[in-house]
N, C-alpha and C positions, 0 to 999 in steps of 0.2 A: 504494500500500500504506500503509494506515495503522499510527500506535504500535501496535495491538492485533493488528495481524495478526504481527508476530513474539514471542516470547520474550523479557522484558524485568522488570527488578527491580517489583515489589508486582502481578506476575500469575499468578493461581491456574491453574495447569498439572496438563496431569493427560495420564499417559504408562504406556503398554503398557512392560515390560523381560521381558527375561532376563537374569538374571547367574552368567555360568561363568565358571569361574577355570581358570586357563594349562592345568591339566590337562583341559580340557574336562568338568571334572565341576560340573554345573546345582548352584546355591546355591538361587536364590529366581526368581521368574517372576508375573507378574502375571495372563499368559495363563490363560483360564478363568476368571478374578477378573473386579469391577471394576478398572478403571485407576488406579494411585496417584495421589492429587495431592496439589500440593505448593505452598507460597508460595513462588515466585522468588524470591531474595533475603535468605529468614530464616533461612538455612541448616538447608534442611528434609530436605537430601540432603545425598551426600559432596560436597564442595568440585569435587572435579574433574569431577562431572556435572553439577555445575548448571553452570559455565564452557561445556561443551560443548553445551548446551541453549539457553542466552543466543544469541538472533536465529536458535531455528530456528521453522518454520510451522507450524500439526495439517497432518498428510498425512504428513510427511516421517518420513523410516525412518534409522536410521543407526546405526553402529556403532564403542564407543570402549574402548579401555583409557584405565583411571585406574590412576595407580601409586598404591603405598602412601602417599605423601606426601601425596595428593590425595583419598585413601580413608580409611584407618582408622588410617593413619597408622602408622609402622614399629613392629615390635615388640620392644618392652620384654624384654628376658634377666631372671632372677630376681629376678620380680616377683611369682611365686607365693607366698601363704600359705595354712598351713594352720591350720584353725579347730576347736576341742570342736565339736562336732555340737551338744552340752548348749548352746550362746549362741543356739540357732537355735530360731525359733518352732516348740513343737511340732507347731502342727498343719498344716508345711511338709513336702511329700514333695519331699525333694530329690533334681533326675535330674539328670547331668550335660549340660554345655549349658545348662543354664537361669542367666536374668540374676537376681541378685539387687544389692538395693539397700543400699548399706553407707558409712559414715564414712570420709572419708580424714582425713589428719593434722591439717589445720587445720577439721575440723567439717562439713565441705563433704558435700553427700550425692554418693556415684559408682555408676558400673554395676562391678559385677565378674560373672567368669559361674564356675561350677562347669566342674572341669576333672575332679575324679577324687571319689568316695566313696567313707569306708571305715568301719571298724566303729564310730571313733570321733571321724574328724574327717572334714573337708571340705575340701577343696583348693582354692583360686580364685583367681581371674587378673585383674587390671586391663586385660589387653590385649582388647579386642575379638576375637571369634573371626577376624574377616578381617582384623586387624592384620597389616601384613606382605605382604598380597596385593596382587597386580595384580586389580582388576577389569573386567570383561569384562562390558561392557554391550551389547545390542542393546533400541535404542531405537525406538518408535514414537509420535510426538509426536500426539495425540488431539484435545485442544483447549485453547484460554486463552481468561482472561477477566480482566477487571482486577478487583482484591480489594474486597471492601467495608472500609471503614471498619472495623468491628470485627475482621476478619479479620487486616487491618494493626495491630489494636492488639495484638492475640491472640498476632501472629507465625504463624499458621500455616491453612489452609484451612475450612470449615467444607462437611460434604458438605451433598446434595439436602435442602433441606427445611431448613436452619441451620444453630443451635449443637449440634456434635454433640462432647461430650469422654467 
């Protein structure tokens, strides 16, 4: 068996999932898609799947919980703020659940996501919506291949056919 035939840091992977959470209720799924892929190593997933990915073969099928620590990371208590709806670009229809992109304290651009709207403001959360969760992966490992050059420089995969951003 050569390097290439396992799972291994700067190889472009690309893997069938589902993911449900403790209550058995389906989050996201790749099935009927193409297959995600992913740079090994550039932390292109949660921490704790790529760990369990490291040295496996395409073929193989397997099934893991990631705790929060290894996911999305525990969740943050009163963290919510709420926002004038007036700061927000007009021509934004905002639904809850959706990410928007905003300033933290030191200038830094972050993800917040919409948690509630109201007549007049907006409500939003720092925490990742699966902050907190156990993740429930069922994996099917597809194929690898080691990254090109640019792709290592990029940090992250580039689909069929190249540079695709």
């Amino acid at each position: 068996m050569s390097a290439n035939d396992v799972i291994a840091e700067d190889m472009v992977v690309s893997i069938h999932y589902t993911l449900t959470l403790d209550d058995g209720n389906a989050v996201d799924s790749s099935r009927g898609r193409e297959p995600l892929l992913y740079l090994h190593g550039a932390q292109n997933i949660v921490p704790g799947l790529e760990k369990e990915l490291a040295g496996k073969k395409a073929g193989e099928s397997f099934d893991v919980a990631v705790s929060p620590e290894e996911g999305y990371g525990p969740r943050m208590e009163g963290v919510e703020q709420k926002v004038p709806k007036d700061v927000m670009p007009d021509e934004l229809e905002i639904e809850v659940g959706m990410p928007l992109s905003a300033h933290g304290p030191d200038g830094q651009t972050m993800t917040v996501w919409v948690t509630e709207v109201e007549d007049e403001h907006v409500l939003i959360d720092p925490n990742h919506p699966l902050a907190g969760k156990t993740l429930n992966f069922a994996i099917e490992v597809v194929e690898m291949r080691a990254a090109s050059a640019e792709e290592l420089e990029h940090g992250h995969p580039h689909g069929p056919g190249g540079h695709q951003h």
